[in-house]
N, C-alpha and C positions, 0 to 999 in steps of 0.2 A: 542513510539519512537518520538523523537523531533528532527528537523531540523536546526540548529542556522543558520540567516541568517542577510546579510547586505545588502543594497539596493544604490548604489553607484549611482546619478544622480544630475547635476545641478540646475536643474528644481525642486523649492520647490513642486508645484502642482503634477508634474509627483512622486513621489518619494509618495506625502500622496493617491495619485491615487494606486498605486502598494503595497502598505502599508496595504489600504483596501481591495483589491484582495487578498493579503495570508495571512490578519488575518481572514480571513472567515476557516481557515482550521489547525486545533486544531495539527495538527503533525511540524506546522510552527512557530519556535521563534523568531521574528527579534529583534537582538541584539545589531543592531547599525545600524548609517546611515550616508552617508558623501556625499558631494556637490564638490566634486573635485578629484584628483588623490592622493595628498599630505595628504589628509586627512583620506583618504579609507586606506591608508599604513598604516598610525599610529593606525587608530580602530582596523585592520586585525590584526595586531601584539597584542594590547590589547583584542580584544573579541573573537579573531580565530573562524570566523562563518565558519560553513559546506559548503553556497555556496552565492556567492556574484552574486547580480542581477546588473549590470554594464552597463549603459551608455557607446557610443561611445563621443559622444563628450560634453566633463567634463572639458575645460580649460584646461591652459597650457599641463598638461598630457592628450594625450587621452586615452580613454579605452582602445584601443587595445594595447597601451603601455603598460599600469597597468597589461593587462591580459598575457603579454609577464613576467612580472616580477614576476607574481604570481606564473607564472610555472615553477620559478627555485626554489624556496620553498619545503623546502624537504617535506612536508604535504601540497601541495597548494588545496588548495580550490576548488569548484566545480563551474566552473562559466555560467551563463547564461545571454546572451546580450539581454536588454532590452533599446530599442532608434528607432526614428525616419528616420534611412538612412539603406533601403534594402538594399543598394547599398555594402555593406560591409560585407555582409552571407558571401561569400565564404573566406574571409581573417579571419575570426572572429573563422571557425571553425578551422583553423590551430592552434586553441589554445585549442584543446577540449573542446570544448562548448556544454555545453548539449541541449542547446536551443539558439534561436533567437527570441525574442520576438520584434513585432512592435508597436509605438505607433499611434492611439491611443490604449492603449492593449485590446483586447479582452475576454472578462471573460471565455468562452471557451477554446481559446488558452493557457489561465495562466493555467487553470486548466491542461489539458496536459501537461503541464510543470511540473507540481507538482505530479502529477501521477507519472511521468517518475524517477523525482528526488526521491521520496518515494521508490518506488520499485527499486531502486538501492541502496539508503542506505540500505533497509529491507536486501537484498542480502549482503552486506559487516557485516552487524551489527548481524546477529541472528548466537549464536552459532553454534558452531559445536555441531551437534547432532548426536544419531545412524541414519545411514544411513535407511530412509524409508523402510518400508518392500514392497519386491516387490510381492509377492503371500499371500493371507492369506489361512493359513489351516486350515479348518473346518471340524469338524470329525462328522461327519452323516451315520447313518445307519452302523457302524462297518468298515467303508470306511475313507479316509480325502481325502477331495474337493479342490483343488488350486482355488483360484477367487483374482482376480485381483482386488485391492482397488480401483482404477478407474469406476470398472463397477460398484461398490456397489451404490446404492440411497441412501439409509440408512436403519438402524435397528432398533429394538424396543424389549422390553422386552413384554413377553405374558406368562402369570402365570411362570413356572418353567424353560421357555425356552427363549433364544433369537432368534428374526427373523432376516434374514438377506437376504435384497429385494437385485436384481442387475436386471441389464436389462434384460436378462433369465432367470431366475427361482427364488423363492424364498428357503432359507436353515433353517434347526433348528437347535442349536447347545444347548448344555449346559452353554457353557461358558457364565458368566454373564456379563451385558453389560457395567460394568464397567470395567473389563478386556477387551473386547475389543475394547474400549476405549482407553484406554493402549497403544495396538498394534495397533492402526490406529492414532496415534497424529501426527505423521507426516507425516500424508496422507488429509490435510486439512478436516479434518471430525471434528462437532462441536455438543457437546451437548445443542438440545436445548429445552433439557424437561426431568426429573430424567425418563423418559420409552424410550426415543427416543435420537437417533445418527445418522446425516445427513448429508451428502457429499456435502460440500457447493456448489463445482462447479457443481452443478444441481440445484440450485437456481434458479427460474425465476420469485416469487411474494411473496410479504410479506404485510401481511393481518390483519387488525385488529380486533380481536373478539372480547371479553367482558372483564372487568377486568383488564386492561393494560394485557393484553397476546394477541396474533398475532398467527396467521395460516401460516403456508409455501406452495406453492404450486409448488412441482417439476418437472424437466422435465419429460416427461414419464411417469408419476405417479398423477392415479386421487383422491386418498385418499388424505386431508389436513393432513399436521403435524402442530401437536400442538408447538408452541412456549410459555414457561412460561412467565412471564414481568420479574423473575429476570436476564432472559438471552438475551434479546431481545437487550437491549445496546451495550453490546457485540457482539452482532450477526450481527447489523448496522454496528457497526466500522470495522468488517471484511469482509464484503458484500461491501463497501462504497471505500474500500482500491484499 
């Protein structure tokens, strides 16, 4: 997922300042950049960035002008006020503002920002899928088990059978764990090893072993999981998200 973004401020320094805070973050394009109101119009219309980082006080136009203007756009933009005067939060968000950034900016606070702005595109942008499975059925012992994908840790293949750990008990099933695989894709569960399938939001440590391959170490759970190196990349970007 990429971000297209513009960075609308007066101030040459403030603008290469804020420039370098979200090229550190590989989901951020900045597509253009402009030093006044007159100028941020005419980029927005040629590069239509996702979300404009906007100065209040920008010459003749102020920000909060521009950001009046942006909102009659049948597609306007996502805007985030980035400037020196607190004094203006409350008028600023009557324009949906996803944020209020101060200067001087804080690397922290940007990063929040960018968090916020990702998981909101993520949410607009990822299709429509089958609706997640809310119970998984596991047929054991001539019976089938309801368990809830939330409770699962993760699973792992063991000779002929799949395991499958939850906070209560652990299950065997037949089904091989590339099928349920399958049936857990959109339940944030991530392969991260051809024998193992792990519930990311039980993540708390990622561990370096030998080999460019990494250990996980989950919540509740004193066994390490193996991480291969060719999934590890992966596993960061969605751990990091």
């Amino acid at each position: 997922m990429r971000i297209r973004v513009m960075v609308v401020d007066d101030e040459p320094l403030s603008r290469e300042e804020l420039k370098h805070l979200l090229n550190a973050y590989q989901q951020i394009d900045i597509v253009a950049e402009a030093d006044c109101g007159e100028s941020a119009l005419e980029k927005l219309l040629r590069f239509q960035p996702d979300v404009v980082f906007l100065d209040i006080e920008i010459g003749e136009m102020s920000g909060l002008s521009l950001a009046e203007m942006l909102q009659q756009l049948k597609q306007p933009p996502r805007i985030v006020f980035a400037t020196a005067y607190p004094n203006y939060a409350v008028e600023a968000f009557r324009y949906e503002a996803v944020d209020y950034l101060l200067k001087p900016f804080d690397e922290a606070q940007v990063n929040e920002t960018v968090m916020r702005l990702i998981r909101q595109f993520q949410k607009e942008r990822e299709p429509f899928s089958e609706i997640p499975i809310r119970k998984l059925a596991i047929e054991e012992d001539e019976r089938i088990v309801y368990v809830s994908p939330h409770d699962i840790l993760y699973c792992y293949r063991e000779t002929k059978e799949t395991v499958i750990v939850t906070k209560q008990k652990t299950y065997h099933t037949k089904v091989p764990l590339k099928e349920l695989e399958q049936k857990l894709k959109d339940n944030l569960f991530f392969r991260t090893h051809k024998s193992y399938l792990v519930n990311i939001e039980k993540v708390e440590q990622l561990t370096p072993w030998f080999n460019g391959a990494y250990q996980l170490t989950l919540t509740g759970v004193s066994d390490k999981i193996p991480v291969s190196r060719n999934y590890v990349k992966l596993l960061r970007k969605k751990l990091e998200l």
